[in-house]
MARZAKE-244433 format. One record per residue: residue in one letter; y, z, x of N, C-alpha, C, O in turn. Coordinates in steps of 0.001 Angstrom, whole numbers, padded with zeros to 6 digits, always signed. Layout:
BEGIN
aYZXYZXYZXYZX ...
//
This chain:
BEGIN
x-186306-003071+087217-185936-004381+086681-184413-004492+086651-183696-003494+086578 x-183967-005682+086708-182059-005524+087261-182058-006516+085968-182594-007619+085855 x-181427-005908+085200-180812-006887+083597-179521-007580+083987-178543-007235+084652 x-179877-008710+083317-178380-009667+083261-177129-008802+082824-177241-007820+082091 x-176061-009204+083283-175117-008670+082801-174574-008703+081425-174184-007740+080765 x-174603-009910+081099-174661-010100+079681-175013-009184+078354-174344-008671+077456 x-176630-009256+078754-177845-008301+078696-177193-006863+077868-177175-006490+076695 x-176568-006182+079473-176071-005223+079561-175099-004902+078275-175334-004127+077348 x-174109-005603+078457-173010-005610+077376-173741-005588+075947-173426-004943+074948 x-174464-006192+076077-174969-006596+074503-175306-005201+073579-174863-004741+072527 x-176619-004678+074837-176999-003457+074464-176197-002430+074333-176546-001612+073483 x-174559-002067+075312-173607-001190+075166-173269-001868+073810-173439-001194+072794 x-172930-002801+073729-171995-002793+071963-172867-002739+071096-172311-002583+070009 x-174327-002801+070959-174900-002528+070066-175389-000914+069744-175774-000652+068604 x-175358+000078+070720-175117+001184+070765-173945+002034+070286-173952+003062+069609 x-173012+001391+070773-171557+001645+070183-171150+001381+068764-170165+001909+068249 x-171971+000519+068137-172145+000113+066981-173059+001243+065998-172931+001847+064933 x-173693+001146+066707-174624+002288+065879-174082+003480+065392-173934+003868+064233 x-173624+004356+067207-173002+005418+066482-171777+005373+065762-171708+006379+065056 x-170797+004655+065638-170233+004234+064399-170492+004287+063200-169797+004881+062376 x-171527+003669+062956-172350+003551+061735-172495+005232+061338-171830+005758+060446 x-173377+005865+062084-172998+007181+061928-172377+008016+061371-172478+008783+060413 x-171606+007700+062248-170216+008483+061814-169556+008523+061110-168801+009481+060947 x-169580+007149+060171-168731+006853+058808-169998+007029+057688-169723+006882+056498 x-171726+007420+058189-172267+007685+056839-171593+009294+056782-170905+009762+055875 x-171888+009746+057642-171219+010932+057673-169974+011778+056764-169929+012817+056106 x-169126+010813+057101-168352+011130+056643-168257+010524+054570-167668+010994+053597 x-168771+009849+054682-169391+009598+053533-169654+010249+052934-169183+010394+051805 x-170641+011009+053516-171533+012409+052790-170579+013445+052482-170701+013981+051380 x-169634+013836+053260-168529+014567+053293-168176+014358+051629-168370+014932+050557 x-167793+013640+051948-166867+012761+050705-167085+012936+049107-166409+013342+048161 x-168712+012286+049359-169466+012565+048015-169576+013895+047845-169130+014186+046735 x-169866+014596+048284-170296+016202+048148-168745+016686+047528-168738+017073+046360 x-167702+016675+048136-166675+017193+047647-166138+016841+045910-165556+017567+045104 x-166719+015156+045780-166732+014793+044487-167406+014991+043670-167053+014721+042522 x-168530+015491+043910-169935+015742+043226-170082+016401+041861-169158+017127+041491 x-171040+016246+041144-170769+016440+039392-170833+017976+039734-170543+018528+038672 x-171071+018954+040700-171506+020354+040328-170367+020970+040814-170357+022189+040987 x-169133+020080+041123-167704+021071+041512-166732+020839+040061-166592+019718+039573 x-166126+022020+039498-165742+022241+038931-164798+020815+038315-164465+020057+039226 x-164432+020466+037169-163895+019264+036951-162101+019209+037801-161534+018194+038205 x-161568+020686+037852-160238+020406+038426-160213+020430+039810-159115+020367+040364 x-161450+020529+040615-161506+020334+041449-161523+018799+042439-161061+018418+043515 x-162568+018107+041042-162775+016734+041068-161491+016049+041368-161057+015838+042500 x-160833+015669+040059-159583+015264+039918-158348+015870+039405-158247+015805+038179 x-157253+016519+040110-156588+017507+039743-156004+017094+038566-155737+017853+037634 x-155724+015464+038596-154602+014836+037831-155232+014832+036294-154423+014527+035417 x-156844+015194+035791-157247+014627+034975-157486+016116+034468-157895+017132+035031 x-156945+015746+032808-156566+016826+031767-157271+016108+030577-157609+014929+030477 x-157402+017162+029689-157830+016956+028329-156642+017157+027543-155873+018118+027524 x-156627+015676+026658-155169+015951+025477-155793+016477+024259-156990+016709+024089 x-154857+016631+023459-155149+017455+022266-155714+016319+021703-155410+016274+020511 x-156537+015204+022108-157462+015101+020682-158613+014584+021325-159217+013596+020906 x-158994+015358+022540-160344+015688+023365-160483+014358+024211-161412+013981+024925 x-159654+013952+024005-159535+012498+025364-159353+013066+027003-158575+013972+027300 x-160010+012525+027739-160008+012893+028627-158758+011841+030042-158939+010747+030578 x-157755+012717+030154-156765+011762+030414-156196+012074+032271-155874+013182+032699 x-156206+011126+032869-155800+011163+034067-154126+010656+034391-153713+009496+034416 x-153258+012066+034647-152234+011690+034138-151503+011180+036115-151766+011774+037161 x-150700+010074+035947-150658+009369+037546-149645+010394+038185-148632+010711+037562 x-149880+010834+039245-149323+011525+039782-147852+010804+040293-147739+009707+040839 x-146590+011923+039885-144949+011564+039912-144913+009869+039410-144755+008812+040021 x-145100+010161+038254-144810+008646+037205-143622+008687+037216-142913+009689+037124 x-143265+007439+037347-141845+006894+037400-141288+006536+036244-140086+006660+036009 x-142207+006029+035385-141470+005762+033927-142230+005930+032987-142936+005059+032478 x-142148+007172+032644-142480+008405+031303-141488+008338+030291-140286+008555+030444 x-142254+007926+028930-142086+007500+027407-142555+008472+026934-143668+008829+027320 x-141891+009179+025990-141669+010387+025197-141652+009807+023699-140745+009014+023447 x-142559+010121+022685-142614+009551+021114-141703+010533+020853-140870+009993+020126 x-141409+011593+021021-140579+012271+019840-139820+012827+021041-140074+012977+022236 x-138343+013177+019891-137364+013768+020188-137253+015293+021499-136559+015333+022515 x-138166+016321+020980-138049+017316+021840-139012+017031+023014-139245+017969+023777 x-139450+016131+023183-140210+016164+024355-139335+015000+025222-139533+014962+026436 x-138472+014149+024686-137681+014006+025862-136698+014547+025864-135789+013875+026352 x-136341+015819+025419-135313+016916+025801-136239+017772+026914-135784+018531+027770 x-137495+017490+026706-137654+018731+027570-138285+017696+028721-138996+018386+029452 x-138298+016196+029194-138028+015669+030107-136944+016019+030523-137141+016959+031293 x-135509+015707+030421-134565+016101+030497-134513+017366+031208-133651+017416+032085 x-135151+018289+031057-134713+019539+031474-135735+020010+032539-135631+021131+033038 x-136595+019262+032839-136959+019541+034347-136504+018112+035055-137538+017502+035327 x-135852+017691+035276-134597+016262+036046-135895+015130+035935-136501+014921+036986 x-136362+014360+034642-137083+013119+034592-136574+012967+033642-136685+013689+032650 x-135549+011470+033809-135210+010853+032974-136686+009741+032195-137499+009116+032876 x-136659+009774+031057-137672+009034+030318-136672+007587+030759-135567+007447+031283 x-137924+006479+030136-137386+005443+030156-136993+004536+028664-136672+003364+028467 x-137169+005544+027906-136520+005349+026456-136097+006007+025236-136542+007101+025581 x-135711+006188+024342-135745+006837+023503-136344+006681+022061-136574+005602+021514 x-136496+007551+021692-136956+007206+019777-135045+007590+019232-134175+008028+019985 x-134933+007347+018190-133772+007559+017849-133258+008599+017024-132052+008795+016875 x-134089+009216+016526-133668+010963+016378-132959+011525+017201-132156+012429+016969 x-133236+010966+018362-132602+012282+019532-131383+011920+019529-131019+010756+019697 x-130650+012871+019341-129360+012994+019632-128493+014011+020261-127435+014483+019846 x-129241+014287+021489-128981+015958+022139-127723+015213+023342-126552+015589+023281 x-128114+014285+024247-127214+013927+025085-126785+012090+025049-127402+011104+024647 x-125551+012270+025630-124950+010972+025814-126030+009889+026770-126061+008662+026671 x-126601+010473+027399-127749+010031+028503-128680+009555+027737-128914+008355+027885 x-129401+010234+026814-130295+010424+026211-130307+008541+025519-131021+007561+025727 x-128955+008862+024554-128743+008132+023454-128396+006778+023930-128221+005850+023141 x-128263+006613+025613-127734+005095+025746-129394+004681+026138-129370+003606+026738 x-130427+005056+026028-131640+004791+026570-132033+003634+025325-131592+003730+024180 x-132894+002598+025765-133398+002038+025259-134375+002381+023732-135068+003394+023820 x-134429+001873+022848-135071+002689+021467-136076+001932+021261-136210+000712+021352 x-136825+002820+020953-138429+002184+020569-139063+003037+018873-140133+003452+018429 x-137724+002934+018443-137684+002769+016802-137772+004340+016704-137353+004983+017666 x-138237+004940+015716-138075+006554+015513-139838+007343+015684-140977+006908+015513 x-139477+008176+015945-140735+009219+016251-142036+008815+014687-143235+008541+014617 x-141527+008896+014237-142474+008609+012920-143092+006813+012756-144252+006492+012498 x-142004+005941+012978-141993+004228+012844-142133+004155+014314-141027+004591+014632 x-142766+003889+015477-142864+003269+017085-142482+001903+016605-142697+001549+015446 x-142101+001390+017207-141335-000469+017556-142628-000575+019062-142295-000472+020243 x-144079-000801+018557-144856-000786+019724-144144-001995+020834-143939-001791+022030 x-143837-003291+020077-142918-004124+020421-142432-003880+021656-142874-004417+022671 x-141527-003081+021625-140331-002323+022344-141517-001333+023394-141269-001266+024598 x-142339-000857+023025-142735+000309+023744-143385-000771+025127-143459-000485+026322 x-143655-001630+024659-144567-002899+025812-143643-003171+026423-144058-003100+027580 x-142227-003556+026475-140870-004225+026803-140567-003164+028230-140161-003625+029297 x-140832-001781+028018-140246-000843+028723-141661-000505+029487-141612+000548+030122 x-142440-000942+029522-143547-001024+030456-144077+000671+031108-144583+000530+032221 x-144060+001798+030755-144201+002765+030835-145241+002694+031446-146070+001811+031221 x-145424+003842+032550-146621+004180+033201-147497+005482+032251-148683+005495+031920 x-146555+006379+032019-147053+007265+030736-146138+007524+029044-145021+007124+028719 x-146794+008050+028526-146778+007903+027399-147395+009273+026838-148553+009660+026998 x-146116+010074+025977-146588+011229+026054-146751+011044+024258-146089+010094+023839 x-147173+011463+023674-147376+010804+022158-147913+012026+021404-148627+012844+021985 x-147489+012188+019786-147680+013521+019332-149093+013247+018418-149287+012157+017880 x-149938+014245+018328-150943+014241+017654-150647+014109+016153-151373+013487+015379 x-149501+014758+015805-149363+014753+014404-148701+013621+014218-148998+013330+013059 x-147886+012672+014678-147174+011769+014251-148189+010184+014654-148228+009250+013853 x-148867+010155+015890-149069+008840+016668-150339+008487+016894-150609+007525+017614 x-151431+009369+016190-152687+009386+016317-153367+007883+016109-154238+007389+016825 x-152772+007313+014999-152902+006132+014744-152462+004938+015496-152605+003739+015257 x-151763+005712+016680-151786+004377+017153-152636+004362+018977-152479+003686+019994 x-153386+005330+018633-154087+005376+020062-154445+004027+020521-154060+003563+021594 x-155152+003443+019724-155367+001986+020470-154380+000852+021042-154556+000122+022017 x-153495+000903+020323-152438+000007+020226-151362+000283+021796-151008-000514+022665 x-151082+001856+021610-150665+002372+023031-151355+001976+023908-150731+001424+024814 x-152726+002045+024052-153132+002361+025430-153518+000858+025758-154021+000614+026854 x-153231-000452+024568-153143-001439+025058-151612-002139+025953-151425-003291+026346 x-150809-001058+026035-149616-001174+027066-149809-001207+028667-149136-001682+029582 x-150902-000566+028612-151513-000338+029959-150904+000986+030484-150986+001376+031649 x-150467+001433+029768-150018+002766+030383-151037+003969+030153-151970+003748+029381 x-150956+005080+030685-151471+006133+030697-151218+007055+029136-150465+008013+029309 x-151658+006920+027886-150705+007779+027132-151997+009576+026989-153183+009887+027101 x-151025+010020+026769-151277+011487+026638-150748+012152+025244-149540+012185+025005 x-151813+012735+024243-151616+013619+023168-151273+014786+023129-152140+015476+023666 x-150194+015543+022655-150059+016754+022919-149907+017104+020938-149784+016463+019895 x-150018+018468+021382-150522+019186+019313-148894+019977+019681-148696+020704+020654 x-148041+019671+018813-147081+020282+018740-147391+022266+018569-146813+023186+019147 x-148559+022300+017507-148834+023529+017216-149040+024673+018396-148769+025871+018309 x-149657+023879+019648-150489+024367+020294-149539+024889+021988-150001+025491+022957 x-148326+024428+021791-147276+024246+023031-146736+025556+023567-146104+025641+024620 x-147088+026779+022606-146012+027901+022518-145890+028502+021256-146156+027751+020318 x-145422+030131+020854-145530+030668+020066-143962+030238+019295-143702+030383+018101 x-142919+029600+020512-141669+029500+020157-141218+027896+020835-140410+027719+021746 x-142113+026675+019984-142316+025774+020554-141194+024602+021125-141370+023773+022018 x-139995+024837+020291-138788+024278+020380-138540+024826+022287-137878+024117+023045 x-138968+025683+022593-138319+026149+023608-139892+026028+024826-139886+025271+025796 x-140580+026550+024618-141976+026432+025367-142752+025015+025627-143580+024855+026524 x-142290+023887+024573-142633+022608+024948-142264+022092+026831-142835+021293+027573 x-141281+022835+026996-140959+022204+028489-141533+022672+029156-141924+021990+030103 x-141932+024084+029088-143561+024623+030023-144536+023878+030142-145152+023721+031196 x-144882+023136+028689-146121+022852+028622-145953+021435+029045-146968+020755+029193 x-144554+020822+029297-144589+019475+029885-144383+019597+031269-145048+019080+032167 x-143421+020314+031357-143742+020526+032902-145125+021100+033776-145332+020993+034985 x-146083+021812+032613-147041+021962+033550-148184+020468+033399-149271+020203+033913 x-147686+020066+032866-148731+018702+032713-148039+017648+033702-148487+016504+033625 x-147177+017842+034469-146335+016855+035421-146159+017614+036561-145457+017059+037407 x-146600+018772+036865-146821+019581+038150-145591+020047+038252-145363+020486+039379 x-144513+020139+037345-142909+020624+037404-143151+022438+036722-142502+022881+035775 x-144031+023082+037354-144151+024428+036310-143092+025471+036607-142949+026533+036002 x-142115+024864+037982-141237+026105+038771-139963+025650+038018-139303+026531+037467 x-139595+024500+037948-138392+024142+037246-138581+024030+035625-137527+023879+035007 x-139657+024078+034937-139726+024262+033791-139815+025750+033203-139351+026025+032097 x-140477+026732+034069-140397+028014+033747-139241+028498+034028-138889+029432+033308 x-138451+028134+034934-136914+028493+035081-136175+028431+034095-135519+029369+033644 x-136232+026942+033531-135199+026499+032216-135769+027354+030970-135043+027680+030031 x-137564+027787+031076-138059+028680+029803-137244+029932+029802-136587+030377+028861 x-137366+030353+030811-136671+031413+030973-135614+032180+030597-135451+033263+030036 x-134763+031092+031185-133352+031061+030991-132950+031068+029228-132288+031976+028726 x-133333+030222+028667-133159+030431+027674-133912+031606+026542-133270+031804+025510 x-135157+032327+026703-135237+033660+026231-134190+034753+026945-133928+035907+026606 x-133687+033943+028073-132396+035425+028459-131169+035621+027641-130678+036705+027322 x-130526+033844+027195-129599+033891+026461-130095+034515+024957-129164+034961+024287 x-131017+034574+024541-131845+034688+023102-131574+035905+023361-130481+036303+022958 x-132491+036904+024127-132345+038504+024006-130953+038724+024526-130888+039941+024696 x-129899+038230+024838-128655+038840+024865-127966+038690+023583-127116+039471+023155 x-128408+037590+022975-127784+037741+021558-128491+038696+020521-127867+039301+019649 x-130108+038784+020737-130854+039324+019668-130672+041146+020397-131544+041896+019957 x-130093+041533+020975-129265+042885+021381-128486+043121+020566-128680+043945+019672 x-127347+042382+020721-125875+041556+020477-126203+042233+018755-125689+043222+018231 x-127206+041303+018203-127070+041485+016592-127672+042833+016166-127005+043641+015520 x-129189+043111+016610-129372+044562+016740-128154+046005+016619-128131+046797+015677 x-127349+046036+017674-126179+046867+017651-125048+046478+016827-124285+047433+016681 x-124608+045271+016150-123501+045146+015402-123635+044564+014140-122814+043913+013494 x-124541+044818+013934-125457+044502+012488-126707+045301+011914-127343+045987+012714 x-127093+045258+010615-128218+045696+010149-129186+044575+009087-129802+044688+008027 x-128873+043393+010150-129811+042233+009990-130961+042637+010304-131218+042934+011471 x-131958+042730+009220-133439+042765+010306-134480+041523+009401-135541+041229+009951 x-134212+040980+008326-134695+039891+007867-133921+038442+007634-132839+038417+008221 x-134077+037850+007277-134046+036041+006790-134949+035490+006582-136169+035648+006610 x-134146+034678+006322-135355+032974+005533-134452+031898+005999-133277+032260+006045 x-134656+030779+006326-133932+029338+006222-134562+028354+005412-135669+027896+005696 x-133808+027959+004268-133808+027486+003094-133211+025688+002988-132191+025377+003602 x-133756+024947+002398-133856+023355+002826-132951+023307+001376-133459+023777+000359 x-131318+022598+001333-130910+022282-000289-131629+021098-000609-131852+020254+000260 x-131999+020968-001751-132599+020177-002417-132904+020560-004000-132639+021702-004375 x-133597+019364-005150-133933+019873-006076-135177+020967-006151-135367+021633-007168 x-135964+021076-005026-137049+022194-005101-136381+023222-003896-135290+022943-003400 x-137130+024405-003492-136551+025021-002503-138352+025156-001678-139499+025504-001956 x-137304+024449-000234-138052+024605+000839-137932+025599+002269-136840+025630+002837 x-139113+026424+002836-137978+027042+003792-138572+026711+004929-139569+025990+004937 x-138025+027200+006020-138717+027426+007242-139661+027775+007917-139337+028900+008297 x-140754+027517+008373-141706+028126+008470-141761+029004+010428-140875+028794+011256 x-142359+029442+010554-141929+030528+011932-141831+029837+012893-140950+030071+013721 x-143076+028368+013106-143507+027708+014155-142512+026491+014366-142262+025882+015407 x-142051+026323+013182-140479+025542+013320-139381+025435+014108-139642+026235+015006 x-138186+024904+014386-137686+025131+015645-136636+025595+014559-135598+025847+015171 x-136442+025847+013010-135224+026579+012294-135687+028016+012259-134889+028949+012338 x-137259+028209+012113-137995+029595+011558-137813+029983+013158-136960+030869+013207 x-138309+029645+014534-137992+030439+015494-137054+030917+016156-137202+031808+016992 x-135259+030024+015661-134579+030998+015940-134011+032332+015276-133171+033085+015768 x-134647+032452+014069-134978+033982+013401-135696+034377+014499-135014+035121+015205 x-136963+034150+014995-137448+034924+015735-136916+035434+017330-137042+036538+017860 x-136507+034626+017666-135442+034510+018965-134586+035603+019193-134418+036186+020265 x-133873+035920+017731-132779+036519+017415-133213+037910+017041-132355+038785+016924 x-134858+038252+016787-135569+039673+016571-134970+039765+014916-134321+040760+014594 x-135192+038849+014081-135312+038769+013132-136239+038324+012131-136417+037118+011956 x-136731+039031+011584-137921+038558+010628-138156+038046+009289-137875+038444+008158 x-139227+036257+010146-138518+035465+008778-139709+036004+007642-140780+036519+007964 x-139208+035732+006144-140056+036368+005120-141010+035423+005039-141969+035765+004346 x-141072+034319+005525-142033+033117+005145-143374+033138+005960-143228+033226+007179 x-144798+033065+005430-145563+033954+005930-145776+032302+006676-145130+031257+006606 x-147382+032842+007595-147369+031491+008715-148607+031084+008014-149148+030071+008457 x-149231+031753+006877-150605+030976+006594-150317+030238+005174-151190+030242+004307 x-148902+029523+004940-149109+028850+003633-149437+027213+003940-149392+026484+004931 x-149762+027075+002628-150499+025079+002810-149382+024419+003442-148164+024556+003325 x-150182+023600+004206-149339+022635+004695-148609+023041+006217-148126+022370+007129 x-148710+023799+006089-147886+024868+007382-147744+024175+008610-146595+024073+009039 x-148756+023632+009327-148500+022374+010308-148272+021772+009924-147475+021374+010774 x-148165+020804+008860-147828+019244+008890-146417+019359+008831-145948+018347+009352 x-145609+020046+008478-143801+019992+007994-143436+021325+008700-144170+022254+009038 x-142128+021163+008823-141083+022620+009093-141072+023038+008474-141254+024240+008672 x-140806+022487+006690-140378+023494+005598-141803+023328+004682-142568+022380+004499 x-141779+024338+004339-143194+024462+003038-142460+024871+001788-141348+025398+001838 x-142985+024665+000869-142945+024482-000485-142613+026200-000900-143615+026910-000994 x-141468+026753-001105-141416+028486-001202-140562+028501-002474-139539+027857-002705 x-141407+029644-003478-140650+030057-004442-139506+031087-004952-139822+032275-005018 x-138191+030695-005318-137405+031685-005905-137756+033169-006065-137040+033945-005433 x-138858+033749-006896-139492+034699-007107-139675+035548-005757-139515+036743-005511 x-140079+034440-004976-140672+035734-003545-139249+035534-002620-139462+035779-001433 x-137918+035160-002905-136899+035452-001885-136700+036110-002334-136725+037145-001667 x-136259+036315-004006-135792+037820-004839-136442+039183-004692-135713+040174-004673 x-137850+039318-004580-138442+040025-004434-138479+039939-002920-139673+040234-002879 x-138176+039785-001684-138242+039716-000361-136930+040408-000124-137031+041342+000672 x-135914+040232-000528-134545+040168-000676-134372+040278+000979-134375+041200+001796 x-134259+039195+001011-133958+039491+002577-132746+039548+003009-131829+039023+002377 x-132549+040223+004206-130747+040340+004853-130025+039324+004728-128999+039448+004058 x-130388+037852+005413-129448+037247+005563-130630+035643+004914-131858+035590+004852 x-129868+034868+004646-130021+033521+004060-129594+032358+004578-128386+032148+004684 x-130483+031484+004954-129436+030326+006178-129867+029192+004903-130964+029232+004346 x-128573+027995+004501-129172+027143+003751-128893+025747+004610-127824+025182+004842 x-129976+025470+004918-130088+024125+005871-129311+022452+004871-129478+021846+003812 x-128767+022415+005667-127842+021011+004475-127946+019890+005472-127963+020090+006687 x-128045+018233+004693-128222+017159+005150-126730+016887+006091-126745+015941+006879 x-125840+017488+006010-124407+016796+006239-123519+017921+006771-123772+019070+006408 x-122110+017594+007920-121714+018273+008371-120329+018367+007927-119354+018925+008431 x-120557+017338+006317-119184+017377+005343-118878+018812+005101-119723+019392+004418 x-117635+019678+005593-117594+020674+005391-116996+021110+003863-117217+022183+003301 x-116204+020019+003361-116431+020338+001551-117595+020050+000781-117876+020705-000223 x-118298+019086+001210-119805+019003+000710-120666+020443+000821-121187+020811-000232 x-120797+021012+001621-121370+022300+001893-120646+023391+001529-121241+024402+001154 x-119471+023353+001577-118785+024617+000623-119318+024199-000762-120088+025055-001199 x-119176+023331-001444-119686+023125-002907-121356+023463-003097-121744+024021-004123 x-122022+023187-002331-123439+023980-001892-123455+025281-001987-124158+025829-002836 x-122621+026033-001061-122997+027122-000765-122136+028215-002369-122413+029371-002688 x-121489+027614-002787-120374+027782-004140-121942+027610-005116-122424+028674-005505 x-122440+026741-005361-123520+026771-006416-124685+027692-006059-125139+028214-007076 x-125277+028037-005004-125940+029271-004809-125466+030610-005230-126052+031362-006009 x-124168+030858-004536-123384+031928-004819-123353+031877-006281-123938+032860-006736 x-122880+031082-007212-122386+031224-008387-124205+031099-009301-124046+031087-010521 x-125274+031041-009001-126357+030704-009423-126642+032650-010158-126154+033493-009405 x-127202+033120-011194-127890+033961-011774-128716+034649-010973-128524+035793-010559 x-129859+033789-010699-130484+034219-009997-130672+034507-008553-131777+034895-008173 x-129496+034320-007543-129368+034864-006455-128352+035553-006560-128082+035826-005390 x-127652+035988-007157-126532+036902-007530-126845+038390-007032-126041+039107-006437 x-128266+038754-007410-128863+039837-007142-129225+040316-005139-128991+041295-004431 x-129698+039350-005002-129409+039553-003395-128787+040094-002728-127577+039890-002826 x-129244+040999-001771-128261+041729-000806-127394+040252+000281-126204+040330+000586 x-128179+039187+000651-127176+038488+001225-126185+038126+000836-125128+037907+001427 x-126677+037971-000985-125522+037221-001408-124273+038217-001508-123138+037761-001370 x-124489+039604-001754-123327+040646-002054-122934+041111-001267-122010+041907-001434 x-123704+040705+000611-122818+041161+001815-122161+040015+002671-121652+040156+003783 x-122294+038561+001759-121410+037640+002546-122390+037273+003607-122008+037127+004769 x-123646+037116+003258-124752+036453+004511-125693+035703+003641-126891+035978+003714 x-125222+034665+002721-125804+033631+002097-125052+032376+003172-123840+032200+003050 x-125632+031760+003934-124383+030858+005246-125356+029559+005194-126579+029421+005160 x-124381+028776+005203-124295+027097+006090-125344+027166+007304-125074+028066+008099 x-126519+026383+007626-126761+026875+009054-126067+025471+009381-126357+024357+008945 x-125094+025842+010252-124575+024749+011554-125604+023660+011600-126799+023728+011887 x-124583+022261+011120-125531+021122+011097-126453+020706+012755-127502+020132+013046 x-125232+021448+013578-125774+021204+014994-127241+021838+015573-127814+021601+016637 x-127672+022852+014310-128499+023755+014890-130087+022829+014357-130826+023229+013457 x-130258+021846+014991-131335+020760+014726-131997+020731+016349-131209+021025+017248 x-133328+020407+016704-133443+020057+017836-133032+018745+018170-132495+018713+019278 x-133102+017576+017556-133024+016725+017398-131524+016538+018128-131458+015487+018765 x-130535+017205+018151-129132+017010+018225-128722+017979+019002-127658+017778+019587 x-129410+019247+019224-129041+020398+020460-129795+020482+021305-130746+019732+021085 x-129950+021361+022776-130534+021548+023513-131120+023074+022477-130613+023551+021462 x-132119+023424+023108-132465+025063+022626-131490+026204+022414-131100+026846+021439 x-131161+026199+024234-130046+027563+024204-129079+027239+023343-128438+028177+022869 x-128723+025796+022915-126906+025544+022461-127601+026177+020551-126783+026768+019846 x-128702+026001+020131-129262+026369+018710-129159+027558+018733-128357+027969+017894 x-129949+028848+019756-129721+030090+019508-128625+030475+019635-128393+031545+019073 x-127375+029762+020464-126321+030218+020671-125233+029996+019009-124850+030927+018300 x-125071+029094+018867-124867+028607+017393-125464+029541+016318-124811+030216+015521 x-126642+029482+016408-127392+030503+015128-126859+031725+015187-126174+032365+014388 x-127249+031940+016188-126291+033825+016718-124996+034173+016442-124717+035362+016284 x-123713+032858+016315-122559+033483+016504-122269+032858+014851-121149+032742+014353 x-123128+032625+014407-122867+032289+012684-123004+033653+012090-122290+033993+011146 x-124088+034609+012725-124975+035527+012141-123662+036878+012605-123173+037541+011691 x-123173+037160+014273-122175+037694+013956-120946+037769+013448-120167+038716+013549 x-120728+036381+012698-119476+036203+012203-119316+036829+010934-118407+037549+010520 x-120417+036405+010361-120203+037352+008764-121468+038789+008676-121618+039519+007696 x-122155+038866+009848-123095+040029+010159-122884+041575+009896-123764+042432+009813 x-121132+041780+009752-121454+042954+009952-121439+043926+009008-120994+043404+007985 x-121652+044891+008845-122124+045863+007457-121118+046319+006555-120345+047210+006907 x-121050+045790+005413-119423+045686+004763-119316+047361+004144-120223+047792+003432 x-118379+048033+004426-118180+049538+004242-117574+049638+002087-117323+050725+001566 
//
């Protein structure tokens, strides 16, 4: 039989059609299988993490404009090269930092403001912002919870690990971790050999006495420095604040080496008159800090809020060898 030509064509493109069809269920199948509920979830979607308050969060891969609620987490943007696109106003570590747009303080959000700056993510603290999960994620941005507690044993400094590994930056964030436990153990050597510091406390002035607690970014540069703070890590309250509620009785009986007294102000006659009413007080009289000249000012600079990490241990350290050494 001799088919029209027409005919002919018809049946080639409808053949040609077919296996097409084919070929893209095919690949289909491909597709699904690789997505499929029985491959591991980071396999699924690399980008999608669990935040600290069991949300399941897909964070956009190289976000362009990442919002930081609190202070040390856009220092530790900062320190793997992502500029945030705003600030809370605590921070006061860089000139960069501080000309950024403000979206009110880590504790008060100006949600206002947080909509204005249109953020793709939104990195937000469990302890401070929980309350405003809804309100954020009506920005349309991506926001993400992180547990301050949970960042690092020495969190002032390990937060940038744990942000950089949540932004795929883990080579330039473990670098900058690094770097700064190198400057730490060259000083906590440093005091080891030219001192016989082996305890402290950091102490809050006020009408009650508050101190430092370890997980703090004042209590870990005692630890930084291979110094051990007296303030234990299981008293009340211990996550919610830096300083916990500590009594007279157990520094006397602790008597520890050295004494840091944390002050609101960098009035340096305001704080001599501070550190003059401790000294002159009854009851710390008895102290070995107080009778070897290591009852000290801690450097108003030594805040995260206002330093980078290394510039705090570096500061803390050269306070500690200044009046550190063992009076003959």
């Amino acid at each position: 039989m001799i088919l029209n030509k027409n005919v002919v064509v018809a049946l080639v493109t409808v053949l040609v059609l077919s296996l097409g069809l084919v070929g893209c269920n095919g690949d289909s199948q491909v597709q699904s299988t690789n997505l499929s509920a029985d491959q591991p979830a980071d396999m699924q979607t690399k980008n999608t993490v669990k935040d600290e308050l069991g949300r399941e969060v897909t964070i956009p891969e190289n976000p362009e404009r990442v919002l930081a609620l609190t202070s040390a987490v856009m220092q530790a943007l900062f320190n793997i090269d992502i500029t945030p696109v705003g600030k809370v106003n605590d921070y006061k570590v860089t000139e960069e930092g501080m000309a950024l747009p403000s979206i009110g303080t880590a504790s008060s959000v100006n949600i206002e403001s947080v909509y204005v700056l249109q953020p793709d993510l939104i990195i937000a603290s469990s302890r401070f912002h929980s309350g405003l999960e809804e309100e954020l994620e009506k920005t349309g941005a991506v926001v993400y919870y992180f547990d301050p507690d949970k960042v690092g044993d020495i969190s002032v400094v390990e937060v940038t690990g744990y942000i950089g590994k949540l932004l795929g930056k883990e080579d330039v964030a473990e670098q900058y971790v690094q770097s700064v436990f190198t400057v730490a153990d060259e000083f906590k050597e440093k005091i080891a050999s030219e001192t016989d510091i082996k305890t402290g406390i950091v102490i809050q002035d006020g009408d009650a006495i508050v101190a430092a607690q370890n997980a703090s970014s004042y209590g870990s540069m005692l630890k930084l420095l291979g110094i051990d703070n007296i303030v234990p890590d299981n008293l009340p309250n211990a996550k919610k604040s830096s300083f916990v509620p500590f009594d007279v009785e157990t520094i006397l009986a602790s008597n520890p080496d050295l004494v840091f007294i944390m002050t609101s102000s960098k009035d340096a006659e305001n704080n001599k008159t501070i550190l003059e009413k401790f000294k002159s007080d009854p009851q710390w009289a008895g102290l070995d800090a107080v009778k070897k000249n290591r009852l000290l000012i801690l450097p108003f600079s030594v805040n995260p809020n206002r330093s980078t990490p290394e510039e705090m241990v570096k500061v803390t350290a050269e306070a500690i060898l200044k009046t550190g050494q063992p009076q003959k």
